[in-house]
VEXDREN-2710 file (C-alpha; in Angstrom, 1 decimal):
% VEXDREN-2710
k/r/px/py/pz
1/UNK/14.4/104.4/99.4
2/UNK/16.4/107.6/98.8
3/UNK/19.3/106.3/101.6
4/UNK/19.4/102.9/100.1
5/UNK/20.3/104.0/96.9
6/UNK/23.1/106.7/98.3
7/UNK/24.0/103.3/99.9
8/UNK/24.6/101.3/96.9
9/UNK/26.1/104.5/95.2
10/UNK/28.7/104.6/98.4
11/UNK/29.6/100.9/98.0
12/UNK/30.0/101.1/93.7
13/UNK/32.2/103.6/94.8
14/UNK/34.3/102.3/96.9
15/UNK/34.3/98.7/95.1
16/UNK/35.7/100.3/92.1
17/UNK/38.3/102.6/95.2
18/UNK/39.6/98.9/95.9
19/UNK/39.6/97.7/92.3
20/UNK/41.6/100.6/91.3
21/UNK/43.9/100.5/94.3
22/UNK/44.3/96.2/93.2
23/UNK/44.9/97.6/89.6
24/UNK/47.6/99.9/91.1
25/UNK/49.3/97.3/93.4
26/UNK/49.6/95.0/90.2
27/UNK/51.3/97.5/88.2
28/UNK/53.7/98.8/90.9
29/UNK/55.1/95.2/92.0
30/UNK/55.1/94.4/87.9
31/UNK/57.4/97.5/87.7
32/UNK/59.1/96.8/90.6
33/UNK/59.7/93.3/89.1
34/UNK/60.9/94.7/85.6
35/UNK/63.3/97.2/87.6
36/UNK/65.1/94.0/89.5
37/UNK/65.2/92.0/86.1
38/UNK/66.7/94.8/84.4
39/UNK/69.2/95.7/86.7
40/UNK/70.7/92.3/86.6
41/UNK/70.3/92.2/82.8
42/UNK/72.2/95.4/82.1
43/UNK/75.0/94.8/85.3
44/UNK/78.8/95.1/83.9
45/UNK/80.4/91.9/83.7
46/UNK/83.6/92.6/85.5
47/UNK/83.5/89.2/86.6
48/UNK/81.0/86.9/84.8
49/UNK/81.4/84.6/88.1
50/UNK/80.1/87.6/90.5
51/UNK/77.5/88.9/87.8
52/UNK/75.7/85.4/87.7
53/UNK/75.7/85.4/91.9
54/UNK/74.4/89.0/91.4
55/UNK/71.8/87.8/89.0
56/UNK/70.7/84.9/91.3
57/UNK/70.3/86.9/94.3
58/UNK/67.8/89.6/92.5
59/UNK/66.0/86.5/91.4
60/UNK/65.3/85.3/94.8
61/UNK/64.3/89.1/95.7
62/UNK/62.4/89.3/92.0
63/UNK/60.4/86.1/93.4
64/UNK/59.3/87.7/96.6
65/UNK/57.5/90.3/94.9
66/UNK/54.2/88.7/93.8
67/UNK/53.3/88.0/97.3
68/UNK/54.6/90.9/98.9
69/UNK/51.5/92.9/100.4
70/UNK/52.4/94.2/103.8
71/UNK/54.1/97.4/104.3
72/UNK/56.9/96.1/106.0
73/UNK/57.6/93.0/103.8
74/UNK/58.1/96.2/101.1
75/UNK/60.5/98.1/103.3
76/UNK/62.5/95.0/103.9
77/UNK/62.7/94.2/100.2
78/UNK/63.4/97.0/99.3
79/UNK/66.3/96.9/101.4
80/UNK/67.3/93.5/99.9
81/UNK/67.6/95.2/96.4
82/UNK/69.6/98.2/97.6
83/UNK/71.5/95.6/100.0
84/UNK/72.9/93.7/96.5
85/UNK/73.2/96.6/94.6
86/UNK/75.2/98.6/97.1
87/UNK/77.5/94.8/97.6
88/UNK/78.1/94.7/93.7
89/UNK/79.3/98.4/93.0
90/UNK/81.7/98.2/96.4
91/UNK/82.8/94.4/94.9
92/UNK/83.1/96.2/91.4
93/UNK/84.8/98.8/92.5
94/UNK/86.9/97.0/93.8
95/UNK/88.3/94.8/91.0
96/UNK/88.1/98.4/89.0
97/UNK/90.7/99.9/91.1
98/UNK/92.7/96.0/90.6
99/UNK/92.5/96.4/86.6
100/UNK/93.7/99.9/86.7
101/UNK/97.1/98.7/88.7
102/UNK/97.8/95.6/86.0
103/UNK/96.6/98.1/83.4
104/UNK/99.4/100.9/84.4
105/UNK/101.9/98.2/84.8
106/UNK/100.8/96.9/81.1
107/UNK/101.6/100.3/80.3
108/UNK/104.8/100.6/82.0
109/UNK/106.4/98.1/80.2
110/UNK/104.9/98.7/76.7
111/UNK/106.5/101.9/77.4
112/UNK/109.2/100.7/77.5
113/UNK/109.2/98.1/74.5
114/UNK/108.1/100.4/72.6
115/UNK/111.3/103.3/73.0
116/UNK/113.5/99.7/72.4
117/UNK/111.7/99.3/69.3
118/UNK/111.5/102.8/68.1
119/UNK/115.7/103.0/69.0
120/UNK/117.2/100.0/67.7
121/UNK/116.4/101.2/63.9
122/UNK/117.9/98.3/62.1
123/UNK/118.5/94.5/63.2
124/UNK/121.4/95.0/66.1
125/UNK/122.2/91.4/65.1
126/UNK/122.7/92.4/61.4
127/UNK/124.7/95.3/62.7
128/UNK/127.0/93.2/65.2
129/UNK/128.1/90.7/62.0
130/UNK/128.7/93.4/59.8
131/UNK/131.0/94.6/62.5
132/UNK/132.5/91.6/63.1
133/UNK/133.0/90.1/59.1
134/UNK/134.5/94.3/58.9
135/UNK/136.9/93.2/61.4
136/UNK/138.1/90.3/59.7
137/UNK/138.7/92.2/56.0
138/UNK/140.8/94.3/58.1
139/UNK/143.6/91.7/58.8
140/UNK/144.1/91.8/54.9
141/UNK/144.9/95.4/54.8
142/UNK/148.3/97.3/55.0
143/UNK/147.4/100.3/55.0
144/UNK/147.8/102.2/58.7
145/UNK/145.2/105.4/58.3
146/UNK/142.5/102.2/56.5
147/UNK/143.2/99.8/59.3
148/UNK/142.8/102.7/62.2
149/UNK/139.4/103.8/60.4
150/UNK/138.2/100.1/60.0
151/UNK/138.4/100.0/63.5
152/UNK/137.1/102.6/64.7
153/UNK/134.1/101.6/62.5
154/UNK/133.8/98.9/63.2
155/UNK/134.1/99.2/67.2
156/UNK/131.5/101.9/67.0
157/UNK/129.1/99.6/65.3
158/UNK/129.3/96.8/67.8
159/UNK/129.2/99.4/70.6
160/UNK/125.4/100.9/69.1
161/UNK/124.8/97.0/68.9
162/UNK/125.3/96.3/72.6
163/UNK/123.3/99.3/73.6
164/UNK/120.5/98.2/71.3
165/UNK/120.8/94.9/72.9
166/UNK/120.7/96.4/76.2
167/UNK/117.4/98.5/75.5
168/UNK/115.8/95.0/74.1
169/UNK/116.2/93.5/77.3
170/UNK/114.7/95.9/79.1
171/UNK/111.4/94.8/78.2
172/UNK/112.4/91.2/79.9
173/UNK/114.1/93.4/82.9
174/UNK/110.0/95.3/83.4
175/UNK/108.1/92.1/83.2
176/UNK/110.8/90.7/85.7
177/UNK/110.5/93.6/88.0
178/UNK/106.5/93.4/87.5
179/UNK/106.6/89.6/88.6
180/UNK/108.6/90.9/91.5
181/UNK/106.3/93.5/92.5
182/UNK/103.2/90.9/92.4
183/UNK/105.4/88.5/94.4
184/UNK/106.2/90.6/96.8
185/UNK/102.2/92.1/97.1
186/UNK/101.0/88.2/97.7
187/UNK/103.5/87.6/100.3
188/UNK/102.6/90.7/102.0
189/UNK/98.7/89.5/101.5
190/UNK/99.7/86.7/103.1
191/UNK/101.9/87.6/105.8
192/UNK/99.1/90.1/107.5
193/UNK/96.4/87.5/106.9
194/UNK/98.5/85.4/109.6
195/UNK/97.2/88.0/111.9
196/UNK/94.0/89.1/111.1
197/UNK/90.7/87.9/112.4
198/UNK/89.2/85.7/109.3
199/UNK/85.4/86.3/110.5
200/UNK/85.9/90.5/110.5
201/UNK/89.4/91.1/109.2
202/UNK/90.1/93.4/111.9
203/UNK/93.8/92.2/114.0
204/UNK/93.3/88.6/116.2
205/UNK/94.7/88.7/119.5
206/UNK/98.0/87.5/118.8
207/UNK/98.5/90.6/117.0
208/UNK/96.9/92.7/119.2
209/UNK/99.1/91.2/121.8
210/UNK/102.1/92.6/120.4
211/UNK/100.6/96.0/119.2
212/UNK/100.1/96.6/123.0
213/UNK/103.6/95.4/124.2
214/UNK/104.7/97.6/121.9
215/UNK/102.9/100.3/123.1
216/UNK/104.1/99.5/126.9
217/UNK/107.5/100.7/125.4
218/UNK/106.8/103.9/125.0
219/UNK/106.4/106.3/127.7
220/UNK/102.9/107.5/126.9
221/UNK/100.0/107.0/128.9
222/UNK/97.3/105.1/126.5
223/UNK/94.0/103.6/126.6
224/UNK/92.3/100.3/126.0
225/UNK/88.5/101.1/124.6
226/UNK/86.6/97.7/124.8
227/UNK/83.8/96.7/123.7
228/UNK/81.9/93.9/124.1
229/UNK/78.9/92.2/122.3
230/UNK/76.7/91.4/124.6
231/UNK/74.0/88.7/122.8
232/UNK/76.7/87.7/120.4
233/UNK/75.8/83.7/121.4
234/UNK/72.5/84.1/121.1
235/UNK/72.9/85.5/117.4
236/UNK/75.1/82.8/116.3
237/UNK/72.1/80.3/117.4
238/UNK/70.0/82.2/115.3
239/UNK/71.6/83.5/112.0
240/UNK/73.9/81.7/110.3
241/UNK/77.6/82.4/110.4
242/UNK/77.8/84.5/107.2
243/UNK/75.1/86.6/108.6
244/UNK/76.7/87.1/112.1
245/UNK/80.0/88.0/110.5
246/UNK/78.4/90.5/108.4
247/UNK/76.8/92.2/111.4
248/UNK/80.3/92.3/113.0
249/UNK/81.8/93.8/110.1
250/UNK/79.0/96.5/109.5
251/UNK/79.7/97.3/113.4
252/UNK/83.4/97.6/113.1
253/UNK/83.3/99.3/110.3
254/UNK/80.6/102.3/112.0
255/UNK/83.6/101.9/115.1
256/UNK/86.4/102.5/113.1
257/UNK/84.7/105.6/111.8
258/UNK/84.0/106.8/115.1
259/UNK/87.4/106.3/116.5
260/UNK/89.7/107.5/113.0
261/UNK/91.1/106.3/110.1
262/UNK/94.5/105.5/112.2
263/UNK/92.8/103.3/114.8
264/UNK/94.4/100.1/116.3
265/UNK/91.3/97.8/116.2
266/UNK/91.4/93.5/116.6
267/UNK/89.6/91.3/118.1
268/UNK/90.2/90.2/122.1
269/UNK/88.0/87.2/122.2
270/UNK/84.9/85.8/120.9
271/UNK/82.8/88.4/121.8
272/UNK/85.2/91.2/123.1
273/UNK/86.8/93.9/120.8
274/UNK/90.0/96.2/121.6
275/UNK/91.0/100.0/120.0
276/UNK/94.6/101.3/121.4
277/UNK/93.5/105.4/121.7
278/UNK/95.8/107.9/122.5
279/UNK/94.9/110.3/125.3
280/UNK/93.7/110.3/128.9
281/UNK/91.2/108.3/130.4
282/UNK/88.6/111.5/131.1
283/UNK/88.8/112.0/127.2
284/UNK/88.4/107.9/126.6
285/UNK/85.3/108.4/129.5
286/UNK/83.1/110.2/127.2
287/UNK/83.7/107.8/124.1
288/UNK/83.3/104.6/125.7
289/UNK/79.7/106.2/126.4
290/UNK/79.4/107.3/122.9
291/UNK/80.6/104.2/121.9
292/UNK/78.2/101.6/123.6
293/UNK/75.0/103.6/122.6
294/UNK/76.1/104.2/118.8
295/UNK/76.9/100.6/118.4
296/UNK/74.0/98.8/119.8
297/UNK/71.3/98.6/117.0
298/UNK/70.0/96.7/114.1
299/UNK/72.5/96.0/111.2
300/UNK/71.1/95.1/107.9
301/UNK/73.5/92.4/105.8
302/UNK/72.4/90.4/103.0
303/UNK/72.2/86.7/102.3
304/UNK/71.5/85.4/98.8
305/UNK/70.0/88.2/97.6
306/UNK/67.1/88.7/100.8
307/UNK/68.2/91.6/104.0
308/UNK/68.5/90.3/107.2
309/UNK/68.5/92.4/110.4
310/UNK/70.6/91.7/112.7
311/UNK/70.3/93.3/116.6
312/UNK/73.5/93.9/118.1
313/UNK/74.1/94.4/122.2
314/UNK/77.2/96.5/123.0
315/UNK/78.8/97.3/125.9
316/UNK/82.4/99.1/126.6
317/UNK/84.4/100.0/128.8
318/UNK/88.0/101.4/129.3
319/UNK/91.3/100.7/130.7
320/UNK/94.3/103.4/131.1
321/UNK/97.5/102.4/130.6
322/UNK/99.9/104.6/133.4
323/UNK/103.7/104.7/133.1
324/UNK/104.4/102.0/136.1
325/UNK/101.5/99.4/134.4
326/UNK/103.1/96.0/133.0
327/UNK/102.0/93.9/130.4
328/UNK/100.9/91.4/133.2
329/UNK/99.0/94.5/135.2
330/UNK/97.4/95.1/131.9
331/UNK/96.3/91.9/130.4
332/UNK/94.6/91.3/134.3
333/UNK/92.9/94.8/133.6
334/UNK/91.7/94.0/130.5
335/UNK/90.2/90.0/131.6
336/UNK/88.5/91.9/134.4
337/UNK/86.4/94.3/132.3
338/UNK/85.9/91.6/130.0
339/UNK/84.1/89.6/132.4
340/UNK/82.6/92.6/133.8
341/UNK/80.9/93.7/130.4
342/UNK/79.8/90.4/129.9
343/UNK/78.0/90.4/133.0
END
């Protein structure tokens, strides 16, 4: 009788265990929901546009949490939350650092309004008839020393009136010189996006094509790091476009880090990536190893508002560029390791 009731005792107990642990499990996911609300309640409206896409993408993530139970579903939405919260601040950032550049070139010609302003004391206009109605009394006079001092006045007031002039239109000459300098930053915009890659941003072959000739130029033996992604096809079957280009970014991004801040990097082909490295190819041996093993992995990119893992396949290989190598000799070099990483 004695067990049975240690028995009963020992299942109260651990009845009101899971109970407790329930209660607990509510009142973390109702925090965790309060914590996603909030943190697109109280975001910085930089943008209103991009705040209400930030807003809907922690409302698809605030929606997963009711029915989130399983320690993994957790881990990946958590990293769905950090995911849009790391994307706004870099986006932020971003138009920050924009702000700051019209802000300073506000400044720049207030700046300059403002000494105009502060020099031009009274009405140059005013000044400039006064000059000229002086001028005019002067024909009446006879006197040599009055008509000499008459115009000396009055030629000094005209001159303070043309340099008051000038300063005025220097506020016209900034904003002129600011349109330019926009002008001239949109053309630029748009003459490198003729030659970058629109999926990764990284150089497109055409580009890459003449980085290399140029390189042939020189005397200096160089090298060709390539790298190919392996299961790119079969990602672009399964993720969407936006997702795949994210993954490619995130892995170009880790290369470039690798390889320098300075790197040559574009894209060779659909699946095949180049970097123009200085050096020899024993030196380039030991990072195309690197290279291939750091790369390969699972990249994480978000897609209204929910993380989606992405698993990369990389490969690479490298090509030395010696002093009696043509472009011909190299571009065959290249298409042969291409197909051979692909293999």
């Amino acid at each position: 009788m004695s067990n049975i009731g240690g028995r009963l005792i020992s299942i109260r107990k651990a009845t009101s265990d899971l109970d407790r642990i329930a209660e607990l499990l509510e009142a973390a996911k109702a925090t965790y929901e309060h914590a996603i609300r909030s943190a697109g309640q109280y975001a910085i409206e930089l943008n209103p546009a991009d705040a209400d896409l930030f807003r809907q993408h922690l409302e698809v993530i605030r929606q997963q949490v009711p029915n989130t139970n399983d320690p993994e579903e957790w881990k990946t939405l958590e990293a769905s939350f950090r995911g849009e919260l790391r994307d706004f601040r870099d986006r932020s950032a971003g138009q920050l650092a924009e702000m700051r550049g019209e802000v300073k070139a506000a400044v720049d010609t207030m700046q300059i309004f403002a000494e105009a302003v502060h020099q031009s004391g009274e009405d140059h206009e005013v000044k400039m008839h006064g000059a000229i109605n002086q001028l005019k009394a002067l024909a009446q006079v006879t006197s040599l020393e009055q008509l000499q001092a008459g115009v000396v006045a009055a030629t000094s007031a005209i001159a303070e009136s043309v340099q008051l002039m000038r300063k005025s239109h220097q506020l016209a000459v900034a904003q002129m010189r600011d349109e330019v300098r926009l002008l001239h930053k949109q053309i630029d915009v748009e003459r490198r996006a003729v030659y970058l890659d629109r999926a990764t941003g990284v150089w497109n072959r055409q580009k890459m094509d003449a980085l290399i000739f140029r390189h042939l130029e020189g005397e200096k033996t160089f090298i060709i790091l390539l790298v190919c992604i392996c299961n790119l096809k079969q990602m672009d079957q399964r993720y969407s476009q936006n997702v795949v280009s994210g993954a490619l970014k995130a892995l170009l991004q880790r290369f470039a880090g690798m390889l320098g801040e300075n790197v040559v990097l574009g894209r060779w082909s659909e699946d095949h990536f180049a970097a123009i490295l200085e050096g020899d190819a024993n030196s380039a041996m030991s990072i195309s190893r690197e290279t291939g093993s750091r790369l390969t992995g699972s990249y994480s990119v978000q897609e209204q508002g929910l993380s989606k893992s992405v698993n990369l396949q990389v490969s690479s290989g490298i090509i030395e560029r010696t002093q009696n190598t043509t472009a011909g000799m190299l571009e065959q070099k290249i298409q042969q390791m291409a197909q051979r990483l692909s293999s």
